[in-house]
Structure formats: structure tokens, C-alpha cells
N, C-alpha and C positions, 0 to 999 in steps of 0.2 A: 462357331466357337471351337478351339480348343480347346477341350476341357471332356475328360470322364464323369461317369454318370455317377451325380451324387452318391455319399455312403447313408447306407443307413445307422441312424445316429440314435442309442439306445440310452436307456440309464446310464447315468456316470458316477462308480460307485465312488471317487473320489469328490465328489461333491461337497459334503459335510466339513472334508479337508480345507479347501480351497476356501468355502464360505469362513471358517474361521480364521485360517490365515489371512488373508483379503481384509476382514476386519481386525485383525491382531496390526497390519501392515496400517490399516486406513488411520486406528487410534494413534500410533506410531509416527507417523506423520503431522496428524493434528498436533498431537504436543511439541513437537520443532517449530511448525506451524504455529501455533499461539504463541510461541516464544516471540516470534519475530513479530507479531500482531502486540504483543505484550511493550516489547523494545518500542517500537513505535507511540506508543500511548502513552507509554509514563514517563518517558527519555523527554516528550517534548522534541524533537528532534537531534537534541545535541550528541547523544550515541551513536545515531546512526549516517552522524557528519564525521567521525571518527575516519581516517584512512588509517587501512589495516594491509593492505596489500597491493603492491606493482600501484601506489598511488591511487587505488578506488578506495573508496568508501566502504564504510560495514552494511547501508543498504542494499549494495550491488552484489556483495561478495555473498552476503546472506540472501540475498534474492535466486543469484544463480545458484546459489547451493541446494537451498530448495529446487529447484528446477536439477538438476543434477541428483538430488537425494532422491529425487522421485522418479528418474530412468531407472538408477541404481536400485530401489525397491523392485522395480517393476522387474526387472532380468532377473531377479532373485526369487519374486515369486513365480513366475515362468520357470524357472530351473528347476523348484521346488514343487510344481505340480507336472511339471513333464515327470519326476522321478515317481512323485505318489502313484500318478497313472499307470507307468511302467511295470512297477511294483504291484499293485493290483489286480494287471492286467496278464499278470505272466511274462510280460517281453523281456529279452536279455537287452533293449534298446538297438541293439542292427537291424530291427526294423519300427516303421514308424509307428504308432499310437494312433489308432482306429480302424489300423488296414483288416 
């Protein structure tokens, strides 16, 4: 294989960070989430026969948005714990995070 010999991988004082935001993000989601679980339920369907855009429907449009809102989360907490790290760690970021 190519590949360097594992690092050794210590406490990570950014932890506590990440675990609250992660759930700040998860609750965050669930409530868009229930929305569309909501729409569904009490609409009986006729809401989400609704065309909203380029001819789809509001279940596609709010389908892929979820799907979409939830990469967009995701790079956001990634951004936001590479800097915690950074930050904690002393890096000025030109070099990587654990080296």
C-alpha cells in the first residue's frame, strides 16, 4: 500500500464543540424535517400536488431541498470544526490539522 504510518490520534480538545453543534445542526434539520412530514399529514396530499417550480411539484422540490439542505449543513459544519480545531490547535491553517 501507499500509504504513511498511521498518526497518533490524541484527545480532541474540540470535542464538546463539535458534539453541540452536530446536535444544534441535527435539531435544525429535524424541524424542516417535520415540516415536510407535517405537509404530508394534514395536506392529505393536495399541497404537495401543488407545482411550484420548472413544472415539479412541492414534494420533489421540498424533497431535494432536504437532500440539498443537508450537504449544505454538512460543509458548514466541516468548515466550522476544521476552524475550532485550527484555532485550538495553534495552526495558522497552512498546514493540516493533526500533523
Amino acid at each position: 500500500m501507499l500509504h504513511g504510518p498511521a498518526r497518533h490520534a490524541g484527545p480532541d480538545p474540540a470535542s464538546g464543540y463539535k458534539t453541540r453543534l452536530g446536535v444544534v445542526m441535527f435539531i435544525i434539520y429535524c424541524v424542516v424535517y417535520t415540516g415536510f412530514v407535517m405537509l404530508n399529514v394534514l395536506s392529505e396530499g393536495r399541497t404537495m400536488q401543488v407545482i411550484v417550480f420548472g413544472g415539479l411539484n412541492l414534494a420533489v422540490v421540498y424533497g431535494f431541498g432536504l437532500i440539498v439542505f443537508a450537504l449544505v449543513l454538512a460543509l458548514i459544519y466541516n468548515r466550522l470544526c476544521t476552524q475550532k480545531e485550527r484555532e485550538l490547535s495553534g495552526c495558522d491553517g497552512a498546514e493540516e490539522v493533526g500533523s
